[in-house]
Each structure stands twice: as C-alpha cells, then as structure tokens.
C-alpha positions in Angstrom: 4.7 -54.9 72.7 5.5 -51.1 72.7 3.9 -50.5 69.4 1.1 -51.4 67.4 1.3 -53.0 64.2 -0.8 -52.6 61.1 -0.3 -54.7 57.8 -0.7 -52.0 55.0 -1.7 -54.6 52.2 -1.4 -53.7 48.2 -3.8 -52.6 46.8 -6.0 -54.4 44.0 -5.2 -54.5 40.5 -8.5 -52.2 39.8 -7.1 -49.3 41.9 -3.5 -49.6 40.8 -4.4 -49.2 36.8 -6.9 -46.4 38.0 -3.7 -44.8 40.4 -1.6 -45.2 37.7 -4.1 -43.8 34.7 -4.9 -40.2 37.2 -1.3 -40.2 38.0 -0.1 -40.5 34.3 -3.0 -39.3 31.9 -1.1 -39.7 29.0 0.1 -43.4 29.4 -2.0 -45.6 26.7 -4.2 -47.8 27.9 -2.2 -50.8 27.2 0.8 -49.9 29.0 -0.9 -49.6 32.1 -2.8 -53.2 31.3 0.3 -54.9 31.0 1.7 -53.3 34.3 -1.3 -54.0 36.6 -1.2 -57.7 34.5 2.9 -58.0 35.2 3.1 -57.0 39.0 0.5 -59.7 39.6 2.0 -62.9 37.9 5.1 -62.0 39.2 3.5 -62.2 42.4 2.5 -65.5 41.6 5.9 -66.5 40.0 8.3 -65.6 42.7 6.6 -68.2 44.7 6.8 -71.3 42.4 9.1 -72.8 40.0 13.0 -72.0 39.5 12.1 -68.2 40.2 10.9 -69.3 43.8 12.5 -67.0 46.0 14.1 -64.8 43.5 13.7 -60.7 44.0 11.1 -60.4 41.5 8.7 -57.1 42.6 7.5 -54.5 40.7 6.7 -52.0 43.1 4.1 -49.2 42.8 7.3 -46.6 42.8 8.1 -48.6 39.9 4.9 -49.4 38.1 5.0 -45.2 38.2 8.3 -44.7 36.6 7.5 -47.6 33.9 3.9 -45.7 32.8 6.1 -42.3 32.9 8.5 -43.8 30.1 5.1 -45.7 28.4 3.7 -42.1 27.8 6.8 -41.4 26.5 8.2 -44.4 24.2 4.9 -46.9 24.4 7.4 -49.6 22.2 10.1 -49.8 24.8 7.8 -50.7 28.2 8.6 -54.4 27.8 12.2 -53.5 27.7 11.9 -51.2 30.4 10.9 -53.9 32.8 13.1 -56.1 31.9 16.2 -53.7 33.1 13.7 -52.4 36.0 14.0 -56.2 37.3 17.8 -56.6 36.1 16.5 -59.3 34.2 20.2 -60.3 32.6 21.6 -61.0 36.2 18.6 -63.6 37.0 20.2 -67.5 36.0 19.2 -68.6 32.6 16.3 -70.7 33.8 14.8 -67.6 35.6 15.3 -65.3 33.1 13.0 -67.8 30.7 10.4 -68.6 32.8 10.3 -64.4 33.3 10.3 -64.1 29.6 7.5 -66.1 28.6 5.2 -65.1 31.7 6.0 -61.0 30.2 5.2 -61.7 27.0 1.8 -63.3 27.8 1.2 -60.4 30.3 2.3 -58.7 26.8 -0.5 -60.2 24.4 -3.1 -60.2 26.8 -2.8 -56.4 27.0 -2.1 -55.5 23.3 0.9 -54.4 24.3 3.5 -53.9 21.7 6.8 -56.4 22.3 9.0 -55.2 19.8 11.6 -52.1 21.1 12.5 -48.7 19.3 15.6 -50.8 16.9 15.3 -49.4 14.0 19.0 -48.1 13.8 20.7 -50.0 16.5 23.9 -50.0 16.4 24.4 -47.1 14.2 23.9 -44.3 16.7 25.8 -41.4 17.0 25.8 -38.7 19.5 25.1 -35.2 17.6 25.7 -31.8 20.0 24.2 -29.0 18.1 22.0 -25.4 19.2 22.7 -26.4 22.8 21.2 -30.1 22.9 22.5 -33.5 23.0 21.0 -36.0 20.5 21.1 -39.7 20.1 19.2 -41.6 17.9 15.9 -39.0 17.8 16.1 -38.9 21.6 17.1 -35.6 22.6 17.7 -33.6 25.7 18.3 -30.0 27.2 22.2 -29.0 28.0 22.9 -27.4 31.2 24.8 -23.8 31.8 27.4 -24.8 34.1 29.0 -21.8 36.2 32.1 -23.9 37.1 33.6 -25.6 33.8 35.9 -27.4 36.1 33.3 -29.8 37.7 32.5 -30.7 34.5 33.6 -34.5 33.6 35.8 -34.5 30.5 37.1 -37.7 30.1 38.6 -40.0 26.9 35.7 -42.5 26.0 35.5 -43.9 22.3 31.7 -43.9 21.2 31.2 -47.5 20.6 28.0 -48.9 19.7 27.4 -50.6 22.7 27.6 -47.6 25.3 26.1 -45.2 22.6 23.1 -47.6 22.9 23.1 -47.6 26.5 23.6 -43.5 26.7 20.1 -43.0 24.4 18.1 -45.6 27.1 19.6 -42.8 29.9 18.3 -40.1 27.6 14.8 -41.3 27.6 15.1 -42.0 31.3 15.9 -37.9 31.2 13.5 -36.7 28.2 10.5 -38.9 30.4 11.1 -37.1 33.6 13.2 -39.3 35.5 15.9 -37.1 38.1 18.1 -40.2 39.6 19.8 -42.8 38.1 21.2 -46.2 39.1 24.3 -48.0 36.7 24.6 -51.4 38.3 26.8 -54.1 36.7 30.4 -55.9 37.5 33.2 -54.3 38.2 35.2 -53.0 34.7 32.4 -52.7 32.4 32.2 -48.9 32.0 30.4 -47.3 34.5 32.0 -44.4 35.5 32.8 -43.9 31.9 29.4 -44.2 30.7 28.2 -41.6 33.5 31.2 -39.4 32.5 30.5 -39.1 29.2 27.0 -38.2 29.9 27.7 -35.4 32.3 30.3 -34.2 29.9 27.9 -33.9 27.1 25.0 -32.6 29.0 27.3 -29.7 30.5 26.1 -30.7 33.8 28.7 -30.1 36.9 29.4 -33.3 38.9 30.0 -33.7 42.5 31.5 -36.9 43.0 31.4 -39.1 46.6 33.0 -42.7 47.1 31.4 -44.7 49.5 32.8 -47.7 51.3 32.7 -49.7 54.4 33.1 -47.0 56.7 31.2 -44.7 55.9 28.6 -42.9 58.0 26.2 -40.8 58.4 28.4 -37.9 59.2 30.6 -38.3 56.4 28.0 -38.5 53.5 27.1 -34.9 54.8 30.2 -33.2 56.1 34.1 -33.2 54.8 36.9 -32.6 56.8 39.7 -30.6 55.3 42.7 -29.0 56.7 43.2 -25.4 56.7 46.2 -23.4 58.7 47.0 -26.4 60.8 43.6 -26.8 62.3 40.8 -30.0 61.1 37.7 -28.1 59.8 34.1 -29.7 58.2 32.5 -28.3 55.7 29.6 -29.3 53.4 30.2 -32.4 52.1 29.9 -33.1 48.2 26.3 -34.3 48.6 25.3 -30.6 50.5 27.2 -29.3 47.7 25.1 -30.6 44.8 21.8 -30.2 46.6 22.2 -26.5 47.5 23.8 -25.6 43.6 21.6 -28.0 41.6 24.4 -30.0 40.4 24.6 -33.7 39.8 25.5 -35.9 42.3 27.7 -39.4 41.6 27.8 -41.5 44.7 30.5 -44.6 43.5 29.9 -47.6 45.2 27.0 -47.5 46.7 26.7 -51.0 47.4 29.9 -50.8 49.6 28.2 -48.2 52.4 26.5 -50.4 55.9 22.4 -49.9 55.2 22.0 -47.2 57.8 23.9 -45.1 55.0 21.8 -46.1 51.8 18.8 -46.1 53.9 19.6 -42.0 54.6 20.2 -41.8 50.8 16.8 -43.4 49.9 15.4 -40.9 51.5 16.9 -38.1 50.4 16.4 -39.5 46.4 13.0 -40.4 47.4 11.1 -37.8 49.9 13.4 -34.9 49.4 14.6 -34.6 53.1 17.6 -35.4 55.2 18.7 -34.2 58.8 22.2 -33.1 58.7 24.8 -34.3 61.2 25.1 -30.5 62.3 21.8 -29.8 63.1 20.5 -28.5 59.7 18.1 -30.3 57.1 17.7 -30.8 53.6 14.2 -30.1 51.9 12.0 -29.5 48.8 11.7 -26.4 47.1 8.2 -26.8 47.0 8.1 -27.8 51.1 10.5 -24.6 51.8 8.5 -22.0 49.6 5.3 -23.1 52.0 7.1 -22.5 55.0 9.0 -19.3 53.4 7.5 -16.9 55.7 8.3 -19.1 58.9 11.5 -21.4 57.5 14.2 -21.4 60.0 17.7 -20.3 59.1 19.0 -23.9 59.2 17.3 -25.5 56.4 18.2 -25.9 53.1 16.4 -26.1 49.7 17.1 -28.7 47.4 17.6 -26.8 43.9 15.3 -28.3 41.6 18.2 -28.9 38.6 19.7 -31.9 41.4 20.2 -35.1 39.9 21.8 -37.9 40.9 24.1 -41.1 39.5 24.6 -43.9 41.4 27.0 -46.6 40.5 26.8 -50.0 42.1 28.1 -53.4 41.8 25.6 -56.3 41.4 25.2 -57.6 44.4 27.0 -61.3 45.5 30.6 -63.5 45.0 33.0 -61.8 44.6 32.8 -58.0 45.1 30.7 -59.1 48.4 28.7 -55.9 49.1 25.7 -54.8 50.0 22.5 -55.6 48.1 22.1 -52.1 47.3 18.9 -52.8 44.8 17.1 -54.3 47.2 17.5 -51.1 49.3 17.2 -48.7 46.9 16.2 -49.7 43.6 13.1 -48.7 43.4 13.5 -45.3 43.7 16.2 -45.0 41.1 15.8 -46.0 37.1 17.5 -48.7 37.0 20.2 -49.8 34.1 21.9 -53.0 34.0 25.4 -52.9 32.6 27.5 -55.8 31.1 30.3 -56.1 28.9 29.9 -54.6 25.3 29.0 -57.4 22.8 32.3 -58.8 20.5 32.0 -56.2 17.9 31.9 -53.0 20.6 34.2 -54.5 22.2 36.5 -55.0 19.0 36.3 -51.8 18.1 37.0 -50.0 21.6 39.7 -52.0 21.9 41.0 -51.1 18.2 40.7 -47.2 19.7 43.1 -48.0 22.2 45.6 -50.0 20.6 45.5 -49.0 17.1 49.5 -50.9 16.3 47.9 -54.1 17.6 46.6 -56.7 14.8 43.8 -56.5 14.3 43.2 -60.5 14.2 44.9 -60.7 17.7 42.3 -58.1 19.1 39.4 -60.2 17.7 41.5 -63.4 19.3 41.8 -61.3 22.4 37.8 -60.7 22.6 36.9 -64.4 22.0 38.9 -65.3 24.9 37.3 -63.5 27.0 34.3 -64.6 26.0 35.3 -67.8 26.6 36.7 -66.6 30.5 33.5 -64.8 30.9 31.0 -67.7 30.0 33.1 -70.2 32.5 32.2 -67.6 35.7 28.5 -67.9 34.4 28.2 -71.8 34.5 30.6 -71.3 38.1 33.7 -72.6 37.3 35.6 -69.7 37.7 35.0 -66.5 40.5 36.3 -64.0 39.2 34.0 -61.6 36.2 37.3 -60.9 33.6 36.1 -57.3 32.9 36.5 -55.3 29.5 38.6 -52.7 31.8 41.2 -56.0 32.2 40.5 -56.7 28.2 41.7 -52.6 27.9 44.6 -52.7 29.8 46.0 -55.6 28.5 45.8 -54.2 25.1 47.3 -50.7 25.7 50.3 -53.1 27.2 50.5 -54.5 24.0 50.2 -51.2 22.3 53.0 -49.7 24.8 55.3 -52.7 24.8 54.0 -54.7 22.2 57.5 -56.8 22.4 56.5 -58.2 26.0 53.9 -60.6 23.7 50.1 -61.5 24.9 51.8 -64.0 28.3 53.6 -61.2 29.4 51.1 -59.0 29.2 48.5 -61.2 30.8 49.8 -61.4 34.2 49.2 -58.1 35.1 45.2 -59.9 35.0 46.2 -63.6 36.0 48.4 -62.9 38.6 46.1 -62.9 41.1 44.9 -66.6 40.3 48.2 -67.9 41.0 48.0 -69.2 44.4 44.5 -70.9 43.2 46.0 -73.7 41.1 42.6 -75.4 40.1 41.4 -71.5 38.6 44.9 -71.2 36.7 44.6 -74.7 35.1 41.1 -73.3 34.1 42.2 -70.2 32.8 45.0 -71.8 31.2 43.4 -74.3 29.4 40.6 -71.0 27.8 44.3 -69.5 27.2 45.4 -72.7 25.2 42.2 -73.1 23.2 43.0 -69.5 21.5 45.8 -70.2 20.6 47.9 -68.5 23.8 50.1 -70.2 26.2 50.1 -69.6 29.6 53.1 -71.3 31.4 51.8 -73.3 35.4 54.5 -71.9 37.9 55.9 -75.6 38.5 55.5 -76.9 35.6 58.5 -77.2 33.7 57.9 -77.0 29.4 58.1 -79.7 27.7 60.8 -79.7 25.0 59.8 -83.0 22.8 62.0 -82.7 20.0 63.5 -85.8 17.5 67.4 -86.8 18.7 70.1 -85.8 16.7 72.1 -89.2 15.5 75.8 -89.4 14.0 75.4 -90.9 10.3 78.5 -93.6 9.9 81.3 -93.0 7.8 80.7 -94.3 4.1 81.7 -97.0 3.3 82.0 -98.7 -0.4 79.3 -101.3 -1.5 80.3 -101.1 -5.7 83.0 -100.2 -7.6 82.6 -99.3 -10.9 85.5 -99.4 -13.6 85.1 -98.2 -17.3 87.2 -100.8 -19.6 87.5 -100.6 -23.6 85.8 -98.9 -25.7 82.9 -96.1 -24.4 79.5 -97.4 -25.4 76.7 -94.9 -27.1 73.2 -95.2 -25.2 70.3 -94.0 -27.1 67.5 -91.5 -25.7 64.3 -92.0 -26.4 62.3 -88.9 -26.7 58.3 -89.1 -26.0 55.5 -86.6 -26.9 54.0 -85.3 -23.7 50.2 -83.9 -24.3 48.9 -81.8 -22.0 45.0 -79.5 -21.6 44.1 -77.0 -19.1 40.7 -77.3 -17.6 39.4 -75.0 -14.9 37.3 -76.3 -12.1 34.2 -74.9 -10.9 34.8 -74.7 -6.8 33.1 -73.0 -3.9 34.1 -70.3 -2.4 36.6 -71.5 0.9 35.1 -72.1 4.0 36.2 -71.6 8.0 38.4 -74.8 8.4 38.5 -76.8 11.9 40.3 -74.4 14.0 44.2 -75.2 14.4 45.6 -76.6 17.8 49.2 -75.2 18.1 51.4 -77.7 19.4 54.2 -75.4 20.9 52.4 -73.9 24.1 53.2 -76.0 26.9 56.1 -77.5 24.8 58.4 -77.3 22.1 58.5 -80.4 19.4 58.9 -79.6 15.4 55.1 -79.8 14.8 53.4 -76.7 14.6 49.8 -77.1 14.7 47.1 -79.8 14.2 43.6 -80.5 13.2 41.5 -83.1 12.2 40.0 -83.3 8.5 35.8 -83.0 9.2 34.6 -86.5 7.9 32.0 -84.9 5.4 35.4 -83.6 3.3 36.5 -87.5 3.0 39.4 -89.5 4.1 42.7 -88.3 4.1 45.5 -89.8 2.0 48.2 -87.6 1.1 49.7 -84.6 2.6 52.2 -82.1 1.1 53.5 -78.1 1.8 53.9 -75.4 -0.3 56.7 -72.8 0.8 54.1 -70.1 0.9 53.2 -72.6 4.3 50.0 -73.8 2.7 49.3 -77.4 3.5 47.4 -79.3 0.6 45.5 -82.9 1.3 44.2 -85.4 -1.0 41.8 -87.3 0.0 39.0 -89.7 -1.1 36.5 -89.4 -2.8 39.2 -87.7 -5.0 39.5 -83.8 -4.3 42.1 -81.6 -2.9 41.7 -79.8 0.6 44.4 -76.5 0.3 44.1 -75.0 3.7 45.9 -71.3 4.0 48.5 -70.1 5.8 49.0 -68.8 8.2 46.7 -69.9 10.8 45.3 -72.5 8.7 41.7 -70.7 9.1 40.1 -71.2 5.5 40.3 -74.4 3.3 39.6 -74.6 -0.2 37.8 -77.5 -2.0 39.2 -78.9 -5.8 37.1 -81.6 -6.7 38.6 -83.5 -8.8 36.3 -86.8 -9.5 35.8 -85.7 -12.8 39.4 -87.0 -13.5 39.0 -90.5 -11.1 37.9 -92.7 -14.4 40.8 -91.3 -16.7 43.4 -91.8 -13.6 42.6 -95.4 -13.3 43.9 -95.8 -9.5 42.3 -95.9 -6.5 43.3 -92.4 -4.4 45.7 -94.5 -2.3 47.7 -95.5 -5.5 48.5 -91.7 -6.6 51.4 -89.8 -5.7 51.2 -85.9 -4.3 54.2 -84.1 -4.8 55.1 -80.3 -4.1 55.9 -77.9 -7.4 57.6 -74.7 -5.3 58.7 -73.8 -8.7 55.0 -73.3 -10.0 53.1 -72.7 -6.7 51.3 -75.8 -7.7 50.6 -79.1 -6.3 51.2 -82.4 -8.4 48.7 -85.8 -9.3 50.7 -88.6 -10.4 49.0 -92.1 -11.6 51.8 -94.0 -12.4 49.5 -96.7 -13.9 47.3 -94.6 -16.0 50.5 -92.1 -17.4 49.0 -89.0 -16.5 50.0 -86.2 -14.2 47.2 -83.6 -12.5 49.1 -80.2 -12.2 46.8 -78.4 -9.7 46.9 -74.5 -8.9 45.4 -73.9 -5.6 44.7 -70.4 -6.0 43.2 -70.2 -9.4 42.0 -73.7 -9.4 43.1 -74.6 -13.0 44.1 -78.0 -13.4 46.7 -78.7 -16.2 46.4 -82.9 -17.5 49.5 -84.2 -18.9 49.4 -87.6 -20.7 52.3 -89.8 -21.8 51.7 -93.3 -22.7 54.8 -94.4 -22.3 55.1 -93.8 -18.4 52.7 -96.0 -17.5 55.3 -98.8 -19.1 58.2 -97.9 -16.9 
C-alpha cells in the first residue's frame, strides 16, 4: 500500500503501425501491416486453443527489430518472426495453429511469404577487400588491436551453419548490435559464434555464467598477483570500455537478478558497478562531458554482444532466459544440422570412416532425436555426441561403433527402461548394443556324431564285362535379354546376430506386390536370388541386401509348362548365374543377374527321364 500502481496498457494497432512507420521510414508498407496484424492475433491465440498459455508475444521491442530487418530484406519478415518466437521449439500442434494464423496475417497484408532461397544450401563464405560475404549479404571487418582475442577455431563450413551465419549477417548489415543463439546443448553454438568473430576480425571477451553467479562477479575478476587477491574489471567492463564483443555462455544458468542487470545493460545502455562506478552511452556521456564524473564509463559504440543459451526446460533445467531477455536480443534458434550437413561435417572429421556407416550413424540419431520429441526419451543426443563418436572411430576405428558408443550411452545405464529404448533405435540400424545383465544369446544348430558305415549292398562283377551304350542328345539353346527396371531400395535387412549369435545372418520379408516366394538360392559373391510367383526372379545385392533387382520372366511361363512350385532353382558359381529347371517341359532358364540375359536350353529328351 506503499505505492501506487498504474496499468500502462498497449497501445492500439493504429499508433503502433504509425510508431513503427516514423521510427523506420523505410520499412514498406506491408511489413509493418502484417506486424501490427501478427501482434494482435497472437494476442488472441495465446488464449484459446492448443497455444493457450504458450509464450507467444511480439513485443513493441520486437515489432522494431522485425521492421529494421523488413527495410532491409522485405522477403524474409515471415521468417524473421518465426525465429523471433522460436517457433521450432513450440510442440507440433502449436507450431501449426501459429503457422496458418501468420500466413493469413501474411495475405491480408500483401505480404510476401516466400524467403531469400534462391541458393540455399550452396553458400559459401568469401573474405575479400576487408569484408565478409555470404550469399550477397555482406558486412564490414573489424581492426582488431589484439590478434589474440580473436577466436580462431576448427569449424568445417557446412551448409547448415553457413545458412545460419548469413541470417546473423543480415541481423548485422540491418543494424542489429546483440545477439542471442539459443538451442540444446551440442548443436554448435559456440562454434557458430566463433567462427563469426573469427571472420569478422572482431576481439572477443568471453564470460561463463552459472548458478552462482552475481552481481559482483559479472563486473569484477579476482586474480592473484604477488600472493595477494586483487579485482579488476571483469570481462564485461573489458569489452564495453574497448568496443569489443562480448560472449556471455550460458546465460540461462545465471539466478534472474543477474540477467535482469544484463537486460539492462543490452537494452538502456547503463549498469552500476559493484565498485561504485557506472556504465553509460556515448551519446549520455558526451551531454554530461563538461560535468561527467571521473567514475563513469562510456560504452564504445563498436560493443556487441553474443549470448548463448540453452532452451529453456527438462533436462538442462535453467532459467527461462527468453522470457527475461529475449526481447532485446535477435533472436536465432539453433537445432541440429539437417542429414546431409550433418553427413558431411561428420565426413570432415572422420575422413577413414565409411562413408555408408556415417550416413548409418546420422539416421540413428535421427531416430534417438525424434523419440525425445514424442517423450520417450530425456535426454537431446546432440551432433557434438554424433562428433565425438566419430573421431573415436577415426582414432581407434578397431574399438567398432558399441565401443565407441558408450562414451554417449553410459550415462543411461542405471535407467534400464531409456537403455532398452536406446537399444532397440540401436538394433533397428543395424548396431548392437549389449543390456548389462543380459547374457547373449548363442542359438546355434548341435553338432551330432554321424555312425559308422555300415554295408547295405554288395556288389560283385562275375563273367564277362558288359558294354553299355550312351546316348548322345542335341541340346538347343537362344539368348534373349530382358527388358528390366532399374533396382529399387529393398525392405531393409534385420541382422540376426546382435543380441545373439545363430548361423542366420539377416532377414526380411519379400513386399507382397513382388509375389510369393518359392525358391531361394546364393551366389558366392553373397547375393541372394528368389523366385517367386507370378514367375520372376528377385536378386537382392550384397552386402547389406539394400537394392533388389526384378527379371520377369512370364514371358517364359507358357513354354515351361509348370506351375512356379514345380521348377527347380539351382546356383551356377561357375557362371555367376542362377538356374530354371522344368523338368516336365525339358527346358532349362540360365539367368545372369547382372546383365539380365537369359540363356533357354531345350532338350526333348529330359522331359522323358
């Protein structure tokens, strides 16, 4: 009862598009439309449907920053919002229902949907004359005075992250000073901040926030010098006073009265130092030049900062640092690079791994990854863990993918129900993971004695030797090649040796649109070749068993005069071919899998013995 409270209510949609239009004269008149149009419906959607309750606000802060990059790259403001809202961490039925209200914001303005993609993907980063370049989006570097602060770390430019690195350059080339990475933990962060910096030439103070820290540490750092504890300017002092670029890692981690000193300092330009002195504006300390006391400290107009922050929730359990800060920071939301980034950066790091297994390697954790989204497992499997458990396999690639893996599993073993899980996503690709009390299961046929032989005929010659005659038969024979489509993915292989050891190998099941099995027979190449009805042969490759090709061979069914059931398939190692027999009809089908010729021997006389 101390104080008296006034409600300072938003204001309407009319004075917002006109704020917004003096503000940002350059902004086309759609843009600003479609903002004034999107920060009212999502008004009204946060408080109905699956999106009730979720943190859907577009703030005037941000409405400001969005017509900024409008004036700049009108195409992308639809994109814009979406990462401004971190639209990919909202669940799938949000996300939608967000969708389809923006895009009718969208048309009603005559705003342009479709984003700058012309040349996705193929981006490279060009340095030349003393500017960083990436994809027509370009930007100043900086003239650092100490090359030491400079990041310089290994990163492999893959599509993915290049793409990401442009969006920060038009954050840059639009105006924008501070920058917020948020995403999982493993997914490039640091890197992707790196990298910038290190291109840019800008110097880089870094600070580490975590539980404990305060107020006094952000601005001071204790250091040791001659035996006695002395504090001096702390990284953040550092980079406001030299103009440099400040990185504060884990944001999330600090309590709020820390991010809520940081907000303001991003956001008004001023902070009260533990010591008695303050941070402010250039533009605050040139009007006070003639009366500015000696303890304050202008903020060099070339300071920047990077934050890095995990999404908020289960199971790195901070702080929801976006709903602190976000709005005074361009936001970027980022995930794991999509299969083929990720292929590739993980072919940069282990170059003497195959590349099939890499590919395998990527599914799977696809696979890992989409079970945390639908909850059954905790745990985000990151592409650092994807990384580092293909440089083990580059380093020690005799240890073998298991091995290798429990430097990432290991921590799921005392949680048997997420192990199964995990081991079971293992299994499907092809990769056995062993349960620790679970013996293997060795399943293999009995060995049996044969008896000793014993006589059944005997066979005497007596008199005179008898002549037998041979009867010698023409054997015709054409070649005729098949027409046949090209092969096609076959059903994927179940290995039967990875929670056990039997003498099969592998399994699958023949898709009913090929027809019905019949006969089976091998190849020593490993190929395994099927005939099945209607008549046609299914030759599935080895190894892995990933492609089958199609012979059809119905043009031969009237000539064989059997049903399929009634013809024999034999093996030809000799040849590399596979064998037709019709006992009835006298005619043999000599089939080549790999050139698809088929070779028709007749001899009338088989069919009588």
């Amino acid at each position: 009862n101390m104080f008296t409270f006034d409600r300072l209510p938003s204001l309407p949609r009319a004075e917002q598009a006109a704020l917004l239009a003096s503000l940002v004269p350059t902004a086309p008149p759609a843009v600003l439309t479609f903002l004034s149009e999107a920060a009212e419906a999502l008004e009204t959607l946060r408080n109905q449907g699956p999106a009730a309750g979720a943190p859907l606000v577009l703030s005037l802060r941000q409405q400001l920053r969005l017509a900024r990059r409008g004036a700049a790259f009108p195409n992308d403001t639809l994109p814009s919002l979406h990462r401004t809202l971190l639209a990919s961490f909202l669940p799938t039925a949000v996300r939608v229902q967000l969708e389809e209200v923006l895009q009718g914001c969208a048309k009603r303005a005559g705003l342009v949907t479709k984003g700058d993609e012309e040349g996705a993907g193929a981006y490279t980063i060009n340095i030349a004359d003393g500017r960083v370049e990436i994809g027509g989006v370009s930007f100043p570097q900086g003239k650092p005075t100490d090359e030491a602060l400079v990041p310089d770390v290994v990163f492999h430019d893959i599509p993915r992250h290049v793409e990401i690195l442009r969006e920060v350059l038009k954050d840059l080339s639009s105006g924008e000073r501070h920058l917020l990475l948020i995403g999982n933990q493993g997914v490039g962060k640091n890197k992707l901040a790196d990298r910038l910096l290190g291109a840019l030439r800008l110097e880089r103070e870094y600070i580490q926030l975590h539980r404990d820290s305060t107020v006094q540490s952000l601005t001071l750092q204790p250091s040791l010098e001659g035996g006695v504890v002395t504090y001096g300017d702390s990284p953040l002092v550092r980079a406001c006073r030299e103009g440099r670029v400040l990185m504060v890692d884990e944001a999330d981690k600090a309590p709020r009265e820390v991010v809520c000193i940081l907000k303001g300092l991003l956001d008004d330009g001023h902070m009260a130092l533990s010591d008695g002195r303050r941070l402010e504006t250039l533009l605050d300390y040139e009007a006070e030049k003639d009366d500015v006391p000696s303890d304050v400290i202008p903020i060099h107009p070339n300071f920047r900062a990077v934050v890095l922050a995990n999404r908020p929730g289960f199971p790195f359990l901070g702080n929801d640092f976006f709903a602190e800060c976000g709005d005074v920071l361009s936001c970027h939301a980022i995930d794991n690079p999509d299969m083929l980034s990720e292929v590739a950066l993980l072919r940069a790091y282990a170059p003497d791994v195959a590349p099939e297994l890499l590919q395998r390697l990527s599914h799977l954790f696809a696979d890992l990854r989409a079970a945390v989204e639908d909850g059954t497992l905790a745990y985000p499997y990151s592409t650092r863990e994807l990384v580092n458990l293909a440089r083990h396999l580059q380093k020690f690639p005799e240890d073998g993918v298991p091995r290798a893996a429990a430097n990432v599993l290991d921590f799921d073993r005392t949680n048997r129900a997420a192990l199964e899980t995990v081991a079971a996503i293992f299994a499907r690709h092809g990769i056995p993971i062993s349960l620790p009390d679970r013996a293997p299961l060795i399943a293999i046929a009995p060995e049996r004695a044969l008896p000793p032989p014993t006589p059944r005929w005997v066979w005497e010659a007596h008199g005179a030797a008898v002549e037998v005659p041979i009867e010698l038969h023409n054997l015709s024979s054409h070649d005729y090649e098949v027409d046949r489509p090209p092969p096609s993915p076959a059903p994927k292989a179940t290995p039967a040796r990875l929670a056990g050891f039997s003498e099969r190998l592998a399994s699958w099941a023949v898709m009913p649109s090929e027809g019905e099995p019949c006969h089976v027979c091998a190849l020593p190449d490993g190929s395994v070749h099927v005939l099945v009805a209607p008549l046609a042969l299914l030759s599935y490759s080895a190894p892995g068993f990933a492609s089958v090709q199609r012979t059809d061979l119905g043009d031969y069914a009237r000539v064989l005069a059997s049903s399929t059931r009634d013809l024999f398939l034999a093996p030809l190692p000799a040849l590399g071919c596979v064998a037709v027999l019709s006992v009835q009809a006298g005619i043999v089908l000599v089939i080549d899998p790999l050139s698809g010729i088929v070779t028709v021997s007749h001899s009338p006389n088989l069919s009588k013995r």
